[in-house]
N, CA and C atoms of all chains as a GROMACS GRO file, in nm:
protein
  543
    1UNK      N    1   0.082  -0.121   0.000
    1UNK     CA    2   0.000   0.000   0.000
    1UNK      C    3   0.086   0.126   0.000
    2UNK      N    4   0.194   0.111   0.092
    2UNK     CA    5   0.261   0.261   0.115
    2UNK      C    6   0.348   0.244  -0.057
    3UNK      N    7   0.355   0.135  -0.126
    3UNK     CA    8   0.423   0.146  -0.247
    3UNK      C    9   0.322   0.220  -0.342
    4UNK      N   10   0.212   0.211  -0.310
    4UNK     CA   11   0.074   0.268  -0.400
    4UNK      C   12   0.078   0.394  -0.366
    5UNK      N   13   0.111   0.476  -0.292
    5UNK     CA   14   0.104   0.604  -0.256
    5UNK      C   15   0.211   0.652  -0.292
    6UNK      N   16   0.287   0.601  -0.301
    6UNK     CA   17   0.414   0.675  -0.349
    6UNK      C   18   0.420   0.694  -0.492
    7UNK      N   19   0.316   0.605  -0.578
    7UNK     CA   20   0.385   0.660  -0.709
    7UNK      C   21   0.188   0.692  -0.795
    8UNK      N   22   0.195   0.830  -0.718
    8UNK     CA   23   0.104   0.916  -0.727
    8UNK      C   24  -0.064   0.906  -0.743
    9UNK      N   25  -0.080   0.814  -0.660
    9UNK     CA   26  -0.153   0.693  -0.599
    9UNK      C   27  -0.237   0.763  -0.516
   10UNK      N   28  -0.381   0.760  -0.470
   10UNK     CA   29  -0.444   0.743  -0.364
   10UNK      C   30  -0.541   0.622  -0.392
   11UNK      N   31  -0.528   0.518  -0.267
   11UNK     CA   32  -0.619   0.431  -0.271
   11UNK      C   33  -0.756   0.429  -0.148
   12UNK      N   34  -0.849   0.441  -0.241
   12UNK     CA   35  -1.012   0.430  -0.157
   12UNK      C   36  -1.042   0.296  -0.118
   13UNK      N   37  -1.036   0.264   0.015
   13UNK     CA   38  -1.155   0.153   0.022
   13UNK      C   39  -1.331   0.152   0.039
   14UNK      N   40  -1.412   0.091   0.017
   14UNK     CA   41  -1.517   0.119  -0.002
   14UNK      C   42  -1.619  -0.007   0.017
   15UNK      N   43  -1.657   0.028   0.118
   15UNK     CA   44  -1.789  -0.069   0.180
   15UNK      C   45  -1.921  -0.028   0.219
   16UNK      N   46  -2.019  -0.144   0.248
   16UNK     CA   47  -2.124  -0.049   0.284
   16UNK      C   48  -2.118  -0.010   0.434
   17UNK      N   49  -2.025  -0.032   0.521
   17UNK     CA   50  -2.047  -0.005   0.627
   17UNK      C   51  -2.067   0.152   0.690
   18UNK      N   52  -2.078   0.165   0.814
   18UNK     CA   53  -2.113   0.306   0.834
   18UNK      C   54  -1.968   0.413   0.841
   19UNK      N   55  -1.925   0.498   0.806
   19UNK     CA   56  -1.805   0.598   0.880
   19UNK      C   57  -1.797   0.570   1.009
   20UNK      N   58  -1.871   0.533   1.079
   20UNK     CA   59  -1.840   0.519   1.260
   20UNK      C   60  -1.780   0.343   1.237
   21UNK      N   61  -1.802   0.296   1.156
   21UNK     CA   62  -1.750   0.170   1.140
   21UNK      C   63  -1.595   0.145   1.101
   22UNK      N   64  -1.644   0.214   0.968
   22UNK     CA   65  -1.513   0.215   0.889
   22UNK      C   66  -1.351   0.311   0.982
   23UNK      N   67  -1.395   0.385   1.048
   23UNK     CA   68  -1.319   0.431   1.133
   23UNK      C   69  -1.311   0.376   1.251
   24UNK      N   70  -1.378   0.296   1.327
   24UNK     CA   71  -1.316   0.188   1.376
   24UNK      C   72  -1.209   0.053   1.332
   25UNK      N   73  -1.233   0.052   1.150
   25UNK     CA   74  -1.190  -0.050   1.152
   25UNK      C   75  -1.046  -0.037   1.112
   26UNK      N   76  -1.025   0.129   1.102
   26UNK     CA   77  -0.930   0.198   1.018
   26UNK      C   78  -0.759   0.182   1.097
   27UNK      N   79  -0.847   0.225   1.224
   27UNK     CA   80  -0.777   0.268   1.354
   27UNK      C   81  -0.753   0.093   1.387
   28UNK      N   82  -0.774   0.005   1.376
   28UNK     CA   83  -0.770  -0.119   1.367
   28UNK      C   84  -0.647  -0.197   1.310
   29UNK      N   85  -0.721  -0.164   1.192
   29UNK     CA   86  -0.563  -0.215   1.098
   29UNK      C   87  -0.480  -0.103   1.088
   30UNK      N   88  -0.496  -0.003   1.088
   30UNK     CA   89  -0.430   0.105   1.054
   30UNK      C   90  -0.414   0.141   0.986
   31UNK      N   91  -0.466   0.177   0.854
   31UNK     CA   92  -0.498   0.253   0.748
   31UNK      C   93  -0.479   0.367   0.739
   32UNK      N   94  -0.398   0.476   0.644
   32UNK     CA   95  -0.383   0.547   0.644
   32UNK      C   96  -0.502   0.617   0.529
   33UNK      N   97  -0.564   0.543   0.397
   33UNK     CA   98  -0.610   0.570   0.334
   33UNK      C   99  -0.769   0.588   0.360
   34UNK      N  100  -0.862   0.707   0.311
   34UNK     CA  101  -1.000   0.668   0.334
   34UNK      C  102  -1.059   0.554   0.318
   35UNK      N  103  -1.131   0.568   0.392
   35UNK     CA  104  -1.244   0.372   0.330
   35UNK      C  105  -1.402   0.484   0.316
   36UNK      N  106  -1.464   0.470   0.263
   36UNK     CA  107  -1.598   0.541   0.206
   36UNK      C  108  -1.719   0.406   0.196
   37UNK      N  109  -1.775   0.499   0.283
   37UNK     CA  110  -1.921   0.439   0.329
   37UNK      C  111  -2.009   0.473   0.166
   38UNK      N  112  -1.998   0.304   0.134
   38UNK     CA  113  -2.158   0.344   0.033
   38UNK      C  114  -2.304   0.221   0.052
   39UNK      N  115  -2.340   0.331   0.194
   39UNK     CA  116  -2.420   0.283   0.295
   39UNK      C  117  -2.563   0.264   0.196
   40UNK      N  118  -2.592   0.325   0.087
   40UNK     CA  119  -2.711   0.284   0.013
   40UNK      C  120  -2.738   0.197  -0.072
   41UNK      N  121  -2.584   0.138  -0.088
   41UNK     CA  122  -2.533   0.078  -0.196
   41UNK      C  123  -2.549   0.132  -0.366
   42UNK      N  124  -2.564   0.254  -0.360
   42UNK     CA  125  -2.587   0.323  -0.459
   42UNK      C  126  -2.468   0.312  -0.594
   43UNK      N  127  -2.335   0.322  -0.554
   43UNK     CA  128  -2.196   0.320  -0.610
   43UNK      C  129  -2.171   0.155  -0.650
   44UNK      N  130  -2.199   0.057  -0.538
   44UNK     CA  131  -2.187  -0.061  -0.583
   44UNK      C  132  -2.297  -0.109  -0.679
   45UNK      N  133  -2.419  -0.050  -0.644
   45UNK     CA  134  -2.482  -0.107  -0.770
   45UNK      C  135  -2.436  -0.069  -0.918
   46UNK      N  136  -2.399   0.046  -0.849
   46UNK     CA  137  -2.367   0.100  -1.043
   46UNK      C  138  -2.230   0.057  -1.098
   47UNK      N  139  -2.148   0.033  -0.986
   47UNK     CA  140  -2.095  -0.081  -1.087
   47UNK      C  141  -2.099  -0.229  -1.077
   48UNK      N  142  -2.189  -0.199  -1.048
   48UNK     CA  143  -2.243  -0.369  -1.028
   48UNK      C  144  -2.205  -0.464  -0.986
   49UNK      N  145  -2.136  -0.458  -0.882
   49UNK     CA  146  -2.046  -0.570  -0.774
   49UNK      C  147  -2.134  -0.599  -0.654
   50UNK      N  148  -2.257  -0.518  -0.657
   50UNK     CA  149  -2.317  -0.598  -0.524
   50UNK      C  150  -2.326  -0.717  -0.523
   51UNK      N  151  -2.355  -0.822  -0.404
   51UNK     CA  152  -2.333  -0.947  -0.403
   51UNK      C  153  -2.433  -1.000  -0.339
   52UNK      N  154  -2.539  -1.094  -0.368
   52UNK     CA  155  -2.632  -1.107  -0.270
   52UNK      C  156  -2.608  -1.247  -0.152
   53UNK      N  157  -2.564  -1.274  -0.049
   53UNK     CA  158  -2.537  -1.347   0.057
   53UNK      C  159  -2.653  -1.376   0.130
   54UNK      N  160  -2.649  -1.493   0.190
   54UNK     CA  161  -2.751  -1.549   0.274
   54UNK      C  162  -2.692  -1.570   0.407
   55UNK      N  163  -2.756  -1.515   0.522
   55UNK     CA  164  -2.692  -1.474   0.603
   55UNK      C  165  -2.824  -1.544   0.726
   56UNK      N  166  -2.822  -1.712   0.726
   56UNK     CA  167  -2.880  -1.800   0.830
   56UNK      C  168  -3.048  -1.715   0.810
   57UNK      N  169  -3.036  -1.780   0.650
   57UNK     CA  170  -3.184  -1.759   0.582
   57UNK      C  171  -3.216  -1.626   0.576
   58UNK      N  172  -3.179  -1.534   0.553
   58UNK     CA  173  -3.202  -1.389   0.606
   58UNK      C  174  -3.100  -1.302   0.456
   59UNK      N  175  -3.170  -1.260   0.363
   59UNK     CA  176  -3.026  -1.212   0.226
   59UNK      C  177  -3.006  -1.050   0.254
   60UNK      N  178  -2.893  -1.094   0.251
   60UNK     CA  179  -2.818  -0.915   0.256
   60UNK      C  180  -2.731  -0.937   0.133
   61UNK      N  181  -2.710  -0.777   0.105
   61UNK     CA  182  -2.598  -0.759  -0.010
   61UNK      C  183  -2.522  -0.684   0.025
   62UNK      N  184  -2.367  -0.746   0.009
   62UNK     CA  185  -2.262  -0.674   0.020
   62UNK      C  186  -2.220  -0.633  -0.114
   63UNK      N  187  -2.065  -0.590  -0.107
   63UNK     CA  188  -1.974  -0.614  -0.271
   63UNK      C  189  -1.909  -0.704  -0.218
   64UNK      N  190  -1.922  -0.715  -0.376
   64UNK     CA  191  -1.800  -0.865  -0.412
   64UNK      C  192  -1.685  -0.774  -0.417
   65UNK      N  193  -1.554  -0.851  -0.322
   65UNK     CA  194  -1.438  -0.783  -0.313
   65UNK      C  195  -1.388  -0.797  -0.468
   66UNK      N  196  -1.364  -0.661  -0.517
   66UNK     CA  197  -1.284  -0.582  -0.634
   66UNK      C  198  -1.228  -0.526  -0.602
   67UNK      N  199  -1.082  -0.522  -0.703
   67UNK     CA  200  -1.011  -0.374  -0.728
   67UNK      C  201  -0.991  -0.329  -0.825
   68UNK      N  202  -1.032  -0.210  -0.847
   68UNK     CA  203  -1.047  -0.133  -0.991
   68UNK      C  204  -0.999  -0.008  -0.995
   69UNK      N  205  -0.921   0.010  -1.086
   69UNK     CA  206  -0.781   0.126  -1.099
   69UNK      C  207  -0.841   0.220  -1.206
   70UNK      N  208  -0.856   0.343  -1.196
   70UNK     CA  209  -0.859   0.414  -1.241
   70UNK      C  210  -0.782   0.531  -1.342
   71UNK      N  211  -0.737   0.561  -1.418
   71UNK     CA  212  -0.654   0.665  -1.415
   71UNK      C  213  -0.681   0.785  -1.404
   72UNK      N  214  -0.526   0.897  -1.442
   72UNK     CA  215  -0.575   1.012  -1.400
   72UNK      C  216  -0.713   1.097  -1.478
   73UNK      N  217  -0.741   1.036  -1.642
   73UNK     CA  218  -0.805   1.096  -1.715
   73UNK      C  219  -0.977   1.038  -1.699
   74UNK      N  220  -0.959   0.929  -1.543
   74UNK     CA  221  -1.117   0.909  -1.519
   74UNK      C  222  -1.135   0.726  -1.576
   75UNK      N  223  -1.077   0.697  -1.680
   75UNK     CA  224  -1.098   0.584  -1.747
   75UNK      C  225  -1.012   0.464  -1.630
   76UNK      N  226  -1.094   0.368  -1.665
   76UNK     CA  227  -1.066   0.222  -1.594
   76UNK      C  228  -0.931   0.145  -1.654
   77UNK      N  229  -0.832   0.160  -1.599
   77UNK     CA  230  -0.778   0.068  -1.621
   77UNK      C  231  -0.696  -0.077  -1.634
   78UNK      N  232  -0.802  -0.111  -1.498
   78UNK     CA  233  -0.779  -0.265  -1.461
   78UNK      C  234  -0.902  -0.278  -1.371
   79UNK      N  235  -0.960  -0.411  -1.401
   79UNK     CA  236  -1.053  -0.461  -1.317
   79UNK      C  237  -0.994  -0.598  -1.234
   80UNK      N  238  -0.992  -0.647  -1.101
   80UNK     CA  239  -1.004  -0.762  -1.048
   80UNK      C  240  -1.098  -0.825  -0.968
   81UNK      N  241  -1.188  -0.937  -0.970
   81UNK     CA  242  -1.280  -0.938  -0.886
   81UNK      C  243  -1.221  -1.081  -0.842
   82UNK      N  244  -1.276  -1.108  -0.662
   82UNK     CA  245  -1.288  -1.217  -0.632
   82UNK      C  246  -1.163  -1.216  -0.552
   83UNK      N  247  -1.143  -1.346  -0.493
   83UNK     CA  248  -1.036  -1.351  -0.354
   83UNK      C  249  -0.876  -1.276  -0.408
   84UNK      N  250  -0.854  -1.338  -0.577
   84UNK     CA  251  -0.728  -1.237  -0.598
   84UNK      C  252  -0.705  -1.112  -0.586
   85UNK      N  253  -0.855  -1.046  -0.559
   85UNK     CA  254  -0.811  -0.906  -0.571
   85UNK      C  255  -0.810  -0.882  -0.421
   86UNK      N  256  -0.752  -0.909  -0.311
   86UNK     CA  257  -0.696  -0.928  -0.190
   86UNK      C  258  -0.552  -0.866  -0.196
   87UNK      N  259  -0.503  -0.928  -0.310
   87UNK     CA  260  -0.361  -0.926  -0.347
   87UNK      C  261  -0.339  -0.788  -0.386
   88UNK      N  262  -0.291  -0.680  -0.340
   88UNK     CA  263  -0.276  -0.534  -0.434
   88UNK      C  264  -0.172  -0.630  -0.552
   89UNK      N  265  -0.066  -0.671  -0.597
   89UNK     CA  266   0.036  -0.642  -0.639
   89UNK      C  267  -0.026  -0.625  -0.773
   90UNK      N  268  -0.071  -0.682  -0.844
   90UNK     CA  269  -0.120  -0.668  -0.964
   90UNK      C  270  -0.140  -0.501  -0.975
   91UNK      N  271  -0.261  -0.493  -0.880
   91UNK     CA  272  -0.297  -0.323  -0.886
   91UNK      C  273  -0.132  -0.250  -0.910
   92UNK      N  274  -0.054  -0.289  -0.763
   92UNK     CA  275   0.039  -0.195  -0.777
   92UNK      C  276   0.122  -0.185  -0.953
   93UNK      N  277   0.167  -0.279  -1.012
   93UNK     CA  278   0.213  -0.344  -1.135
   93UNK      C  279   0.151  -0.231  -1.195
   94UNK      N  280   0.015  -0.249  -1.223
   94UNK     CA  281  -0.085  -0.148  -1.317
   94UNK      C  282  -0.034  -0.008  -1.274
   95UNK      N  283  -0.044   0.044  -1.178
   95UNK     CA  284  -0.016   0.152  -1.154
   95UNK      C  285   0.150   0.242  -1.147
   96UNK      N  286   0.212   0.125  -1.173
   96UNK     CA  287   0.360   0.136  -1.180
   96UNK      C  288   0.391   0.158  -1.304
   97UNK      N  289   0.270   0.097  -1.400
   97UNK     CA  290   0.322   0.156  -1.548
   97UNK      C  291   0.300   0.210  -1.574
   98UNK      N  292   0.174   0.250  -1.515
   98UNK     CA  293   0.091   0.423  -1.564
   98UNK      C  294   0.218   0.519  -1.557
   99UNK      N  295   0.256   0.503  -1.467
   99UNK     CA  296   0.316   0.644  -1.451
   99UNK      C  297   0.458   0.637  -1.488
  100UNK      N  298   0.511   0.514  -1.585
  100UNK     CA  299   0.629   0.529  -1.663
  100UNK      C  300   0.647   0.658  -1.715
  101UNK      N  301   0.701   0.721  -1.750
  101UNK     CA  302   0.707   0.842  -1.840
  101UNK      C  303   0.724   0.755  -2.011
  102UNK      N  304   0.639   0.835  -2.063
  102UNK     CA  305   0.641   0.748  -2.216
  102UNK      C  306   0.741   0.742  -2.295
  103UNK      N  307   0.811   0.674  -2.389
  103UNK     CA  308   0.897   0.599  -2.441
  103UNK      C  309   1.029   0.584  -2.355
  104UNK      N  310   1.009   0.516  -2.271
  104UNK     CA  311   1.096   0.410  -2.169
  104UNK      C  312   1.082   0.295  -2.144
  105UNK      N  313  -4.823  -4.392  -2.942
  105UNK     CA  314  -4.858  -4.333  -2.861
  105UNK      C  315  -4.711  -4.285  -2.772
  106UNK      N  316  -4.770  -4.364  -2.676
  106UNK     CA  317  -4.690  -4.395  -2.513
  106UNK      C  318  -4.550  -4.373  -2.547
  107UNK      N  319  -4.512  -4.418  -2.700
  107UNK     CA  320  -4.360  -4.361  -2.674
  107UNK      C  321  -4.344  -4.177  -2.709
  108UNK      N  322  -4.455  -4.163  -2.757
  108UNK     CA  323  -4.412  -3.982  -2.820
  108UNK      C  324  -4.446  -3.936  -2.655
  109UNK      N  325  -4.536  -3.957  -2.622
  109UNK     CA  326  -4.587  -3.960  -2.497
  109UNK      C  327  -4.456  -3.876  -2.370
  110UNK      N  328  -4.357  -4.033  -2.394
  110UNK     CA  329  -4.242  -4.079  -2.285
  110UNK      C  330  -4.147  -3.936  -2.363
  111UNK      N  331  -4.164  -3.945  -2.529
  111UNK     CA  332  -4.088  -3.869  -2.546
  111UNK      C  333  -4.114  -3.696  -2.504
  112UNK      N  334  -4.204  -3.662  -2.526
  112UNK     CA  335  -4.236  -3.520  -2.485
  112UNK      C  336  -4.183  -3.486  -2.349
  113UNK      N  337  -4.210  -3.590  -2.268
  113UNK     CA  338  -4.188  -3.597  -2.142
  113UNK      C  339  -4.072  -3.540  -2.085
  114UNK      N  340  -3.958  -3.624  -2.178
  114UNK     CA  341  -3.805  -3.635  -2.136
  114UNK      C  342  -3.774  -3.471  -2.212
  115UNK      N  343  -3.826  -3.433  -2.312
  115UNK     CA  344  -3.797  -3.297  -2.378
  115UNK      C  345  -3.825  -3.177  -2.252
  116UNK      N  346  -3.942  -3.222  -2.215
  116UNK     CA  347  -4.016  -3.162  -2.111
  116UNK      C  348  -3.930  -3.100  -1.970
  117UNK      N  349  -3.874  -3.261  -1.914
  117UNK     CA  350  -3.779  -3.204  -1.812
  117UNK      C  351  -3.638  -3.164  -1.894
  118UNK      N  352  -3.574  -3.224  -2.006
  118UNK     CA  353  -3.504  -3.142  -2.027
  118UNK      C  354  -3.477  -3.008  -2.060
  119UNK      N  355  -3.589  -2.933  -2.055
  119UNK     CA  356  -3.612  -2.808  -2.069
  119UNK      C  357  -3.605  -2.736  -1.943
  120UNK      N  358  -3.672  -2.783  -1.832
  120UNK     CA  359  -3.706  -2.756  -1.721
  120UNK      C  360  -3.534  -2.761  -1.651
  121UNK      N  361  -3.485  -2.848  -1.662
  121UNK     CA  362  -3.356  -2.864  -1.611
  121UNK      C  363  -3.256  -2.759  -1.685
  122UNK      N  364  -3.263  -2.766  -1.806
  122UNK     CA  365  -3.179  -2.602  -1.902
  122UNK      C  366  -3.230  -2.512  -1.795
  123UNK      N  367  -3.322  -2.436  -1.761
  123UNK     CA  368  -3.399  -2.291  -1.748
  123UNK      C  369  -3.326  -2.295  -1.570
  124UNK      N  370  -3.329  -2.426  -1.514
  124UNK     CA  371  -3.274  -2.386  -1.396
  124UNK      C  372  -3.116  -2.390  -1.376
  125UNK      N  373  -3.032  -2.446  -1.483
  125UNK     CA  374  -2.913  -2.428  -1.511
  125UNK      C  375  -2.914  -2.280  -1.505
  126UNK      N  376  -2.942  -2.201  -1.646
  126UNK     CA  377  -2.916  -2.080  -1.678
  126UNK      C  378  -2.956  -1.966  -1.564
  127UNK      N  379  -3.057  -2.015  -1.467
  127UNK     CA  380  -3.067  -1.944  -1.352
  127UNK      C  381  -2.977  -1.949  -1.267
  128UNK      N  382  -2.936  -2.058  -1.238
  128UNK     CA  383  -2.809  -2.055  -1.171
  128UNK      C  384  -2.691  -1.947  -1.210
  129UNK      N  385  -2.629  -1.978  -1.336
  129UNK     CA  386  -2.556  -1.914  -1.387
  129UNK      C  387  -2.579  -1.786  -1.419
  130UNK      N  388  -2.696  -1.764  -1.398
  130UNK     CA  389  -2.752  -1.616  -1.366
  130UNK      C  390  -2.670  -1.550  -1.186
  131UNK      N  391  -2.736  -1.615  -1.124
  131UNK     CA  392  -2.718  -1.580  -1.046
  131UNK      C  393  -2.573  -1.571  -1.002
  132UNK      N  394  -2.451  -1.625  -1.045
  132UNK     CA  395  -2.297  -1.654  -1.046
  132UNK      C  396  -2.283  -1.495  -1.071
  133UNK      N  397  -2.338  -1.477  -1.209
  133UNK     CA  398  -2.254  -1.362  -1.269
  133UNK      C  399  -2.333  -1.190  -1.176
  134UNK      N  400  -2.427  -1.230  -1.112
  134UNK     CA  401  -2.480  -1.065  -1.026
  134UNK      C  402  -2.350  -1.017  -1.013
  135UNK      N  403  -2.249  -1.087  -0.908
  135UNK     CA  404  -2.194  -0.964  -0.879
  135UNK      C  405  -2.071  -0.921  -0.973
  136UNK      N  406  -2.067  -0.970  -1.090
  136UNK     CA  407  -1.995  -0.952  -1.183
  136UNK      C  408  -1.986  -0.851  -1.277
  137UNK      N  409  -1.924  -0.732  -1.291
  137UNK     CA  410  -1.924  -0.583  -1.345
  137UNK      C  411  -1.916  -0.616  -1.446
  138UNK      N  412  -1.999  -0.505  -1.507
  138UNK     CA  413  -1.999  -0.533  -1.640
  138UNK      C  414  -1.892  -0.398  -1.700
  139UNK      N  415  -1.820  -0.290  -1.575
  139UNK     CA  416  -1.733  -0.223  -1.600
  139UNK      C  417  -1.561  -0.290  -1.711
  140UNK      N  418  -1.568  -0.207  -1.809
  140UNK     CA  419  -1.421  -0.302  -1.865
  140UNK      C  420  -1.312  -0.192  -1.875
  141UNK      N  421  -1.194  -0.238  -1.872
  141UNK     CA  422  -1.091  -0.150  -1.911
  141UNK      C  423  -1.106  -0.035  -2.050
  142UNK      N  424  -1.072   0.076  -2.004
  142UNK     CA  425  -1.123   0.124  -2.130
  142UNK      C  426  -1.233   0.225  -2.094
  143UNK      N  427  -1.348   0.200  -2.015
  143UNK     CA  428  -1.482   0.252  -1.962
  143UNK      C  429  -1.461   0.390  -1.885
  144UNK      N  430  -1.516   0.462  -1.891
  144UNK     CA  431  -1.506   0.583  -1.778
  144UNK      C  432  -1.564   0.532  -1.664
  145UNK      N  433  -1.512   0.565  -1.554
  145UNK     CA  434  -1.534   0.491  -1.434
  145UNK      C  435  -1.641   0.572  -1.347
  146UNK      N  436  -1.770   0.524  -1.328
  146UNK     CA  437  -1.887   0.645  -1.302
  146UNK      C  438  -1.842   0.707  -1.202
  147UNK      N  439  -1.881   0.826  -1.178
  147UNK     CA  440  -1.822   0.906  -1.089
  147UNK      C  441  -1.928   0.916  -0.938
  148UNK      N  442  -1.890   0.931  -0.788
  148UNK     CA  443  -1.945   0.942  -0.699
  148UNK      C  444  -1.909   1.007  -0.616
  149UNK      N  445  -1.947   0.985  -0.479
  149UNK     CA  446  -1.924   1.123  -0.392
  149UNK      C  447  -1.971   1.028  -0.261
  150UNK      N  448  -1.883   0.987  -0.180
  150UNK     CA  449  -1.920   0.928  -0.054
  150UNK      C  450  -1.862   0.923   0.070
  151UNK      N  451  -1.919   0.936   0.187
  151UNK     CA  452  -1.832   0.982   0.328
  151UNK      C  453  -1.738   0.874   0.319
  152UNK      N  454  -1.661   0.933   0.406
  152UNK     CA  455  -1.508   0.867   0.439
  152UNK      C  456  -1.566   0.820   0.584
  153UNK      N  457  -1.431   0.791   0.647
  153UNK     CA  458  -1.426   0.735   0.774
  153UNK      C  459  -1.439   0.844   0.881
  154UNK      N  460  -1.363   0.984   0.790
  154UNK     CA  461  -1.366   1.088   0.883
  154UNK      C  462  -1.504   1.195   0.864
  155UNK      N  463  -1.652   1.129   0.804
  155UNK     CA  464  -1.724   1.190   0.781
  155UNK      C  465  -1.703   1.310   0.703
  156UNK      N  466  -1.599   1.290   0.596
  156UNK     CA  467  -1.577   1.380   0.510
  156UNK      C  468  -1.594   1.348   0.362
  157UNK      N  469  -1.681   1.408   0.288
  157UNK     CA  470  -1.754   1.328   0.122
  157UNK      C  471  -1.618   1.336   0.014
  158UNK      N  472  -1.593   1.250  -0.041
  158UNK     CA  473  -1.480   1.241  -0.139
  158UNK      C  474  -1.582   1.203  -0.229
  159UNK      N  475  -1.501   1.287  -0.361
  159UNK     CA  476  -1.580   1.278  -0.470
  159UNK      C  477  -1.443   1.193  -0.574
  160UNK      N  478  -1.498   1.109  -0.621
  160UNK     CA  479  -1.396   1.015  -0.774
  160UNK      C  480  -1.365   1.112  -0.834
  161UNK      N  481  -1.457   1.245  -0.917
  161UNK     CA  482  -1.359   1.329  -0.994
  161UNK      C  483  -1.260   1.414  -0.974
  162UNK      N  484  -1.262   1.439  -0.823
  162UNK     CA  485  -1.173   1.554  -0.795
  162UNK      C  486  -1.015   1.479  -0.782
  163UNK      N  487  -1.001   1.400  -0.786
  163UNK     CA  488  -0.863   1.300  -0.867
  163UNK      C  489  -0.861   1.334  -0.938
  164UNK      N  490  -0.954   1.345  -1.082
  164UNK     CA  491  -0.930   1.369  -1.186
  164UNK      C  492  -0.814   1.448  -1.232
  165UNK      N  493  -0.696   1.430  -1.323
  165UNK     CA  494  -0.621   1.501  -1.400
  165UNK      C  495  -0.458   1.512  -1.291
  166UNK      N  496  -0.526   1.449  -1.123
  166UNK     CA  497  -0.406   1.465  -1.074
  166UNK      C  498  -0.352   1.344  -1.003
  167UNK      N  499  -0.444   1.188  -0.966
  167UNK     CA  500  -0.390   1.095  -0.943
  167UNK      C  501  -0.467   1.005  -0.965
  168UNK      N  502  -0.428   0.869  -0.993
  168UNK     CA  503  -0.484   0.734  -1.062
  168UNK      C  504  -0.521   0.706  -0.887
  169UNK      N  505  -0.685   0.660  -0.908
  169UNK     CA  506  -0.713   0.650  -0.828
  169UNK      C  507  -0.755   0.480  -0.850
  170UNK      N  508  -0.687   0.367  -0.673
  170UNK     CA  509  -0.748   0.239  -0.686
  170UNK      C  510  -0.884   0.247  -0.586
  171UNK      N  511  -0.959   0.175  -0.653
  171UNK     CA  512  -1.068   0.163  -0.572
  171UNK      C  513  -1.076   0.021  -0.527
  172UNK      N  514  -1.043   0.047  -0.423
  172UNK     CA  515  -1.058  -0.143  -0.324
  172UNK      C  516  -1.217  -0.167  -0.274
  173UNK      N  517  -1.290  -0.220  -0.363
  173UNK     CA  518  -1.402  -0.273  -0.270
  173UNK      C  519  -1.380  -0.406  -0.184
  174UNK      N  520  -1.413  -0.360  -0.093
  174UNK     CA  521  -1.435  -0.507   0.066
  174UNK      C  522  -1.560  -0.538   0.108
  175UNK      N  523  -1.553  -0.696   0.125
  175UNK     CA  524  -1.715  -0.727   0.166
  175UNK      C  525  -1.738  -0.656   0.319
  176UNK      N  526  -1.708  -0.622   0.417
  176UNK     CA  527  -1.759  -0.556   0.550
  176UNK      C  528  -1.604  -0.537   0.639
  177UNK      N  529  -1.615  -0.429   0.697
  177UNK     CA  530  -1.518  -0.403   0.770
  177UNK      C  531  -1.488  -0.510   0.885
  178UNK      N  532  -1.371  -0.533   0.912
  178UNK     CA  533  -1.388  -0.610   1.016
  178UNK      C  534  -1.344  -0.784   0.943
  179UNK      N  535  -1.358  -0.784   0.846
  179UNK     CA  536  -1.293  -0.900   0.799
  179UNK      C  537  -1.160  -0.878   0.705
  180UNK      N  538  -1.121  -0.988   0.740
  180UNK     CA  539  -0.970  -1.004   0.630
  180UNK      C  540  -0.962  -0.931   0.514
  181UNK      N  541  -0.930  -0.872   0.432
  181UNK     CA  542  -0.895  -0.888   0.335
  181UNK      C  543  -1.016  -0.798   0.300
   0.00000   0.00000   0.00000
């Protein structure tokens, strides 16, 4: 993570939990980066990673853990879904080439 | 008879058995984005931890932003 910030990087995490949560959980692991409450699930639906779980007969929806890189001009440029995207390194990789300076 | 019969039959559940396959496999792909490389990444605006609203565009033009979604705070990963 602190390699993701360094090369002109901010990384969001993003759940539905509450800000009184997510800042508990921050101070926890210790996170330096925001985590953003999308408590309506409004953001996950639209990109469509909500996940619907059964939770002892009872369905809630979370997101399906993704990581999705952005660049600076707004456009996507890497998607990962599912337990690999746990792993930053890939992300970091992606983001390590972005910011090659071009023809190098 | 009895065999077109037997046969309709077997067409019958094999149909019935397709439609609940493809539901299944419906249901696999929900949480699966249909976002691709390439896409403008929709833009939002949502509290932080410190009850402060970050918006996706205001990155714009000055850092590649990752977005880590996690199933609930409080678990691994």
């Amino acid at each position: 993570m602190a390699k993701l910030e360094a090369s002109d990087t901010v990384v969001l995490g993003i759940s539905i939990d509450s800000p009184a949560a997510n800042a508990a959980f921050a101070k926890q692991i210790g996170v330096t980066f925001p985590l953003l409450s999308d408590m309506n699930h409004k953001v996950l639906t639209e990109y469509g990673i909500l996940k619907p779980y059964d939770v002892k007969g009872d369905k809630y929806e979370w997101a399906q853990r993704t990581t999705i890189v952005v660049d600076k001009e707004g456009k996507i440029q890497h998607v990962e879904q599912g337990d690999s995207a746990v792993n930053p390194n890939s992300a970091v990789s992606v983001c390590t080439g972005l910011h090659k300076p071009h023809g190098q | 008879m009895k065999r077109i019969v037997t046969a309709f039959t077997a067409l019958l559940l094999l149909l019935l058995m397709a439609g609940q396959f493809s539901a299944a496999a419906q249901e696999d792909t929900i949480a699966k984005t249909n976002l691709k490389v390439g896409d403008a990444a929709p833009d939002f605006t949502l509290l932080a931890n410190d009850w402060k609203p970050v918006k996706l565009s205001d990155f714009r033009g000055k850092k590649t932003v990752v977005l880590a979604f996690y199933v609930l705070a409080f678990t691994g990963g």
